[in-house]
Kinemage of the C-alpha trace (Angstrom):
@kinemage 1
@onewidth
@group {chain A} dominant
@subgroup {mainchain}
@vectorlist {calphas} color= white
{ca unk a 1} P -16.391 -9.839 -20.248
{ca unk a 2} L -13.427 -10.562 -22.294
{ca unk a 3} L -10.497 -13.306 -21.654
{ca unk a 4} L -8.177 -10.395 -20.735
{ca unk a 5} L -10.647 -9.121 -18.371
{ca unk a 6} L -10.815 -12.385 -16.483
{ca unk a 7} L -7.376 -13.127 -16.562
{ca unk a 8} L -6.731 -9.985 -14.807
{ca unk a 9} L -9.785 -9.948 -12.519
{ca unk a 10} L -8.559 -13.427 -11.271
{ca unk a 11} L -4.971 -12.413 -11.066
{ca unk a 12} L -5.917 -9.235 -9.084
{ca unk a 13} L -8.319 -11.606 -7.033
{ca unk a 14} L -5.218 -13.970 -6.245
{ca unk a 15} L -2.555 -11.036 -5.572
{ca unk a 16} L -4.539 -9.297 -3.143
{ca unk a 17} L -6.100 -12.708 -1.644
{ca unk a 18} L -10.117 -11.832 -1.947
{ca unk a 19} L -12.732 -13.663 -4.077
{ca unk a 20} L -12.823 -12.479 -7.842
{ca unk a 21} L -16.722 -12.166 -7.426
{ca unk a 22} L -15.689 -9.323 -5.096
{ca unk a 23} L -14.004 -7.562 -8.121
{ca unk a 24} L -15.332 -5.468 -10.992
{ca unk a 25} L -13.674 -3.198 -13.184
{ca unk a 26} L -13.923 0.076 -10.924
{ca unk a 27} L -12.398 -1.418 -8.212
{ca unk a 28} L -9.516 0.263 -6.722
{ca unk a 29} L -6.318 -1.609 -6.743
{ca unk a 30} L -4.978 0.997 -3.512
{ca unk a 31} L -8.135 1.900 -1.760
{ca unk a 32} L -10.168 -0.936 -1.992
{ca unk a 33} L -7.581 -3.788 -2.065
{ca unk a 34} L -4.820 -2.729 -0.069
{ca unk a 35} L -2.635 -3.972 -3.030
{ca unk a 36} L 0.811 -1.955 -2.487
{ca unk a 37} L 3.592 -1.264 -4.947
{ca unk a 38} L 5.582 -5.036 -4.239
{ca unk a 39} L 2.061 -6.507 -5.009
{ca unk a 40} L 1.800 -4.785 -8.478
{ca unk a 41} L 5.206 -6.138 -9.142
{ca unk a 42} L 4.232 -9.757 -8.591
{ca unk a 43} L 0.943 -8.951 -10.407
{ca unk a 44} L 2.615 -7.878 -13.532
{ca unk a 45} L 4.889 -10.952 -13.596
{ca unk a 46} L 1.542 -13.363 -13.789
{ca unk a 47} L -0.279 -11.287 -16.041
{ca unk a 48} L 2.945 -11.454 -18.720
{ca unk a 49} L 2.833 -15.267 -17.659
{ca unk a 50} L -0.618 -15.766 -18.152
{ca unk a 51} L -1.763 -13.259 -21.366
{ca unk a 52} L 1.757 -13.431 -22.833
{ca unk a 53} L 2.371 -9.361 -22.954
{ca unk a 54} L 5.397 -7.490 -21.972
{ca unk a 55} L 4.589 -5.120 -19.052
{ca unk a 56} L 7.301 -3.053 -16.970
{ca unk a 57} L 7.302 -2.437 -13.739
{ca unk a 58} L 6.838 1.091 -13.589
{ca unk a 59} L 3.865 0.465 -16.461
{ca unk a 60} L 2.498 -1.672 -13.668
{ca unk a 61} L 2.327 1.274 -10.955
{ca unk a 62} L 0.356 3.875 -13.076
{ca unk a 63} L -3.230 2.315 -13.086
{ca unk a 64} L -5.326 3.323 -10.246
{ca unk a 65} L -8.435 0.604 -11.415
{ca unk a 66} L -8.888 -2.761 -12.393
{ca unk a 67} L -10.355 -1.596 -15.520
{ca unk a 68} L -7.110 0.494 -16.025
{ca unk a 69} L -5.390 -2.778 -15.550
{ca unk a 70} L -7.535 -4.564 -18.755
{ca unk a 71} L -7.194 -1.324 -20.675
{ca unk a 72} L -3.392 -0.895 -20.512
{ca unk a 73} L -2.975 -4.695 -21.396
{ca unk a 74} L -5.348 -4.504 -24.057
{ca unk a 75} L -3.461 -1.429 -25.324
{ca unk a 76} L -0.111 -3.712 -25.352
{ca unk a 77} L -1.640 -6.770 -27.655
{ca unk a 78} L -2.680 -4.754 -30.169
């Protein structure tokens, strides 16, 4: 995997409090991690902490996926 993808795996991992061996890039940020819209928030602020990209709030709130997650971020350092 790439650097952004474990950035955000971890991230994800620490946000929603599970193990980031319990996270892959189809898993459901909603469904499958119970992370609600407050959560996103707080993961958006470490992620633009941690990989050094600009990501809004509401940009934060569109992806349904982890992979979604990577994708949009790698989108933004480009």
């Amino acid at each position: 995997m790439s650097h952004i993808a474990d950035v955000v795996i971890e991230t994800v991992a620490a946000v929603a409090k599970k193990d980031a061996k319990e996270i892959g890039v189809d898993t459901r940020l909603a469904e499958d991690l119970m992370v609600k819209s407050v959560n996103r928030i707080e993961l958006a602020a470490l992620l633009e902490d941690r990989l050094e990209v600009p990501i809004g709030n509401f940009d934060i709130l569109k992806p349904k996926t982890v992979g979604a997650v990577i994708a949009m971020i790698e989108a933004k350092k480009k």
